[in-house]
N, C-alpha and C positions, 0 to 999 in steps of 0.2 A: 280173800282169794286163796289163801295157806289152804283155808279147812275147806274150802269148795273142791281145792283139787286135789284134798286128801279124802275125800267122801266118794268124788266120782270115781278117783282110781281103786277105790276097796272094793264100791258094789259095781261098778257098771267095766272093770279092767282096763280103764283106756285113761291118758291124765289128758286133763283138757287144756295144759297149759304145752303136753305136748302135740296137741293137734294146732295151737296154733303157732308152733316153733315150725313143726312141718308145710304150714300156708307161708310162715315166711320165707323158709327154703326154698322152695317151689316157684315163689316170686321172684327170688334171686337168679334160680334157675332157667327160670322163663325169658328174663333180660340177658343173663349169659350166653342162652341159646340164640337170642335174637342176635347179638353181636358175634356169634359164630356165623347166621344166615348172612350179615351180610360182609364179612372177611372174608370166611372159608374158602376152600376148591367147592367146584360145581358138585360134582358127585357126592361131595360132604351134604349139601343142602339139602339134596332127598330125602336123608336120613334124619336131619333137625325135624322136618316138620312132625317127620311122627313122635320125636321127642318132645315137642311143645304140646302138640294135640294131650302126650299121654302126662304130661305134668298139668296140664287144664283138667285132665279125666280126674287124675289124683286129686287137686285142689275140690271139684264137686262132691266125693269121695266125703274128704276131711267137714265139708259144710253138712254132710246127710248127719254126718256123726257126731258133729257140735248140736243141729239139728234134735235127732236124737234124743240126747241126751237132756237137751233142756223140755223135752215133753216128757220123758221119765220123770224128772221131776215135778211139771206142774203135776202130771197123771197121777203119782204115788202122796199128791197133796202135801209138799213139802212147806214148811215156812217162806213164809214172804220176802225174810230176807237173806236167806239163801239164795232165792233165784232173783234177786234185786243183789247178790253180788255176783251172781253167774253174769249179770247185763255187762256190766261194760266188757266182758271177755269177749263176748257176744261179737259185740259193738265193734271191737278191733278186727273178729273175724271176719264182721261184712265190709270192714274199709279195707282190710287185704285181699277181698275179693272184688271190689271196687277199684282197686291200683290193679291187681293184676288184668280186670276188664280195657282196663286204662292201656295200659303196656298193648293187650292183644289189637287195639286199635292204633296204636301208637305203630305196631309193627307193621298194620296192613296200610298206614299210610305211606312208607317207603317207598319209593322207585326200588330200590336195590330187591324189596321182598316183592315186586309185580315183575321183576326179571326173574326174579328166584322161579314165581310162580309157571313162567313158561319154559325156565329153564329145565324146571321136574318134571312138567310134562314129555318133553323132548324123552328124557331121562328113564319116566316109565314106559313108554311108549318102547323102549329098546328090553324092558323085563317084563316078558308074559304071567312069572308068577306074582298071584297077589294082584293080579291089574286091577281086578274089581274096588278093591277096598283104596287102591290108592288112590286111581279116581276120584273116589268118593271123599276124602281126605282133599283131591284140588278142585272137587267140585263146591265143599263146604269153603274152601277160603274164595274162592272166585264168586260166590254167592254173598260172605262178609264185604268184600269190596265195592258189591254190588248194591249194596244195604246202605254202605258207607256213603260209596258217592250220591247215592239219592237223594240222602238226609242233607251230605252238604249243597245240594242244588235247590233244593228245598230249601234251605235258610239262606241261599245266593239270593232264589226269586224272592224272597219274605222279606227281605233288605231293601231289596229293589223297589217292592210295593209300597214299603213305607218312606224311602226318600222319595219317591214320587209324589204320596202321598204330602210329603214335607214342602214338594217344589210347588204343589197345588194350592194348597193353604196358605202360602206364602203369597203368592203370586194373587189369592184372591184378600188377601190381606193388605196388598197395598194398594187394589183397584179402590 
């Protein structure tokens, strides 16, 4: 791992062991702010969301650039086991991007963050500047929510089908 990220950082200027110190800030970051959403004042709230959205911005950022970096290498036909010890770095950086997917649903399952969500509206609604983009900012989380609940109504009914199917089987099981 030493000589991996002493390679990447001479030719490519970036060390990959600090792109993924940066994913782990960022995560930390993400849960901080969740726990600012739902303590803070009202008016503070407004303000998180854009701070979370742009720590998710940063964290895709850091994946183009791990990304990257590991197709320089296969492209410039590096040894096998250089990019066989670039992997598990890899590896860590899609399960920090996994917990932090984790957290963002973690947070849109809240009450506190579905008060948040109509409390910001209220909120922009009183600032004409920027309206567009803020919108768009509570239109993107009101659309996750909407995503969210689907999937879990979807596996409510999918439960339901199969204990029925369980009371069925059952029930012709003992005729």
């Amino acid at each position: 791992f030493f000589f991996v990220s002493c390679y990447q950082a001479h030719f490519f200027h970036f060390s990959f062991k600090h792109i993924l110190m940066r994913m782990m800030h960022q995560l930390v970051f993400i849960f901080l702010l969740w726990w600012r959403l739902v303590t803070c004042e009202e008016e503070k709230n407004a303000v998180n969301i854009h701070l979370v959205n742009g720590a998710c911005n940063h964290v895709v950022q850091c994946k183009t650039l791990a990304r990257r970096w590991q197709e320089e290498l296969l492209r410039n036909g590096q040894t096998s086991c250089l990019v066989k010890a670039a992997s598990p770095t890899l590896m860590q950086i899609l399960l920090v991007e996994e917990e932090i997917e984790a957290t963002k649903s973690f947070m849109l399952e809240q009450p506190e963050v579905t008060k948040f969500v109509h409390k910001a509206q209220t909120f922009y609604a009183d600032t004409p500047a920027g309206a567009d983009r803020k919108a768009a900012d509570l239109s993107a989380v009101r659309e996750k929510q909407r995503e969210f609940n689907r999937k879990k109504k979807e596996a409510a009914l999918k439960s339901q089908r199969l204990h029925q199917e369980k009371k069925k089987s059952a029930a012709s099981g003992e005729l």
